[in-house]
C-alpha positions as CSV (number, residue, x, y, z in Angstrom):
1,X,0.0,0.0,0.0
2,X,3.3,2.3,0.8
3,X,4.5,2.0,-2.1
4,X,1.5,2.5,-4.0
5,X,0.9,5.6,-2.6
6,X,4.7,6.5,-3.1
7,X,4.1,6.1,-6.8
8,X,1.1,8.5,-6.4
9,X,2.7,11.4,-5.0
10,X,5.8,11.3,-7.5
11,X,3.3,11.1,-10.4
12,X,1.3,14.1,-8.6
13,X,4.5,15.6,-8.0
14,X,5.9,15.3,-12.1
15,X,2.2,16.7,-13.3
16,X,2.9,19.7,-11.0
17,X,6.0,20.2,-12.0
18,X,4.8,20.0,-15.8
19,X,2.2,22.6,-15.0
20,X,4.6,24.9,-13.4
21,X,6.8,25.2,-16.6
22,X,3.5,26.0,-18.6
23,X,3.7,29.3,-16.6
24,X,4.0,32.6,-18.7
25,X,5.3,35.4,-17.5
26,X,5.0,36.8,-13.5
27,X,4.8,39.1,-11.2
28,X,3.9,39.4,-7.5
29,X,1.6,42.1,-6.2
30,X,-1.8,43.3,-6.5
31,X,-2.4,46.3,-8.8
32,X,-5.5,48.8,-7.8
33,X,-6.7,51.5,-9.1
34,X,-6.1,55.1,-7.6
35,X,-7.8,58.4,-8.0
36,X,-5.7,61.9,-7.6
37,X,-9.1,63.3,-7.0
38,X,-11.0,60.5,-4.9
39,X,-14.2,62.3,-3.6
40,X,-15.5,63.0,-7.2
41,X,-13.2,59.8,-8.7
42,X,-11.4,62.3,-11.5
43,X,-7.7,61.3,-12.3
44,X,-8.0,57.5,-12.3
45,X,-4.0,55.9,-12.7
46,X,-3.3,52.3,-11.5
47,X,-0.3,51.4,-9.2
48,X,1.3,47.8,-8.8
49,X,2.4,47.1,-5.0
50,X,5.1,44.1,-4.2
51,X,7.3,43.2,-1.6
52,X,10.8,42.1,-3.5
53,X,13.5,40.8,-1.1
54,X,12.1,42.4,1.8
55,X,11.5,46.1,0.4
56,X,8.1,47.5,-0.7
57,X,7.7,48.7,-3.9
58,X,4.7,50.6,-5.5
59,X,5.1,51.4,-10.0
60,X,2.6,53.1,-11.7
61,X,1.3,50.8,-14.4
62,X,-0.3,52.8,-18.1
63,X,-3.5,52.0,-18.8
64,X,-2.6,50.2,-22.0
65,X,-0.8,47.5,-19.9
66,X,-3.6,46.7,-16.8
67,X,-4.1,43.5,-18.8
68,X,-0.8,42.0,-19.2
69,X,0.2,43.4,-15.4
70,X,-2.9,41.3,-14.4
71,X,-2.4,38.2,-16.3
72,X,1.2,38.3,-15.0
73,X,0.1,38.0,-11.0
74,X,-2.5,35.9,-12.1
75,X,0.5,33.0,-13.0
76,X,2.3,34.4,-9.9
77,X,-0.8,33.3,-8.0
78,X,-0.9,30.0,-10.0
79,X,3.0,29.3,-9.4
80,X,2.6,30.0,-5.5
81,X,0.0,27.6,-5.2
82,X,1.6,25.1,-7.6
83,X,4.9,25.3,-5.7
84,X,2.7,25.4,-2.2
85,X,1.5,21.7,-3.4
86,X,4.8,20.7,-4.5
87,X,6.2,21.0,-1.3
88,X,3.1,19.5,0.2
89,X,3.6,16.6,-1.8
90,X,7.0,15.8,-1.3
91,X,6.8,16.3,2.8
92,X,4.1,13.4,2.0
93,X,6.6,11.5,-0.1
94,X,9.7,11.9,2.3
95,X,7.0,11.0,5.7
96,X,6.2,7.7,3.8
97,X,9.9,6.9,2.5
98,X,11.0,7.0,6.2
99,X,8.2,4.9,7.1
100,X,9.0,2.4,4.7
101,X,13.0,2.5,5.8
102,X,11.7,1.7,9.6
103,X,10.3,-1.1,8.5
């Protein structure tokens, strides 16, 4: 049955992995939109906010690129939770290859 489920969580593990090299480009952050004037909403601009190697960073972003900017922390999102199973999967994998040692 070990085994078995060994041989699960490597295949699980390899279609991850396969997924994760799909990936476009990315970005981390979350991009909002901003007003100069907010009580009538006149002057809309959008910003990009990240934290890079421990420093905070805030771009303006042009209109004309909200979509890719978007797309781009939308694989970030994708990759984060691809590489959060990953490393799910192969605390699973190394739990049941010690288990199997033992024994």
């Amino acid at each position: 049955m070990t085994n078995k489920k060994l041989t699960q969580i490597e295949r699980r593990i390899e279609k991850t992995k396969a997924r994760i090299i799909l990936i476009g480009e990315m970005r981390p952050g979350s991009l909002t939109r901003q007003y100069k004037h907010s009580q009538n909403q006149a002057g809309a601009y959008y910003q990009i906010s990240y934290t890079l190697n421990m420093k905070s960073r805030t771009e303006y972003v042009r209109k004309e690129c909200v979509y890719d900017i978007r797309r781009q922390i939308a694989n970030y999102t994708r990759f984060k939770k691809l590489t959060t199973e990953w490393i799910k999967l192969s605390i699973e994998h190394s739990k049941l290859s010690m288990k199997l040692k033992r024994k």
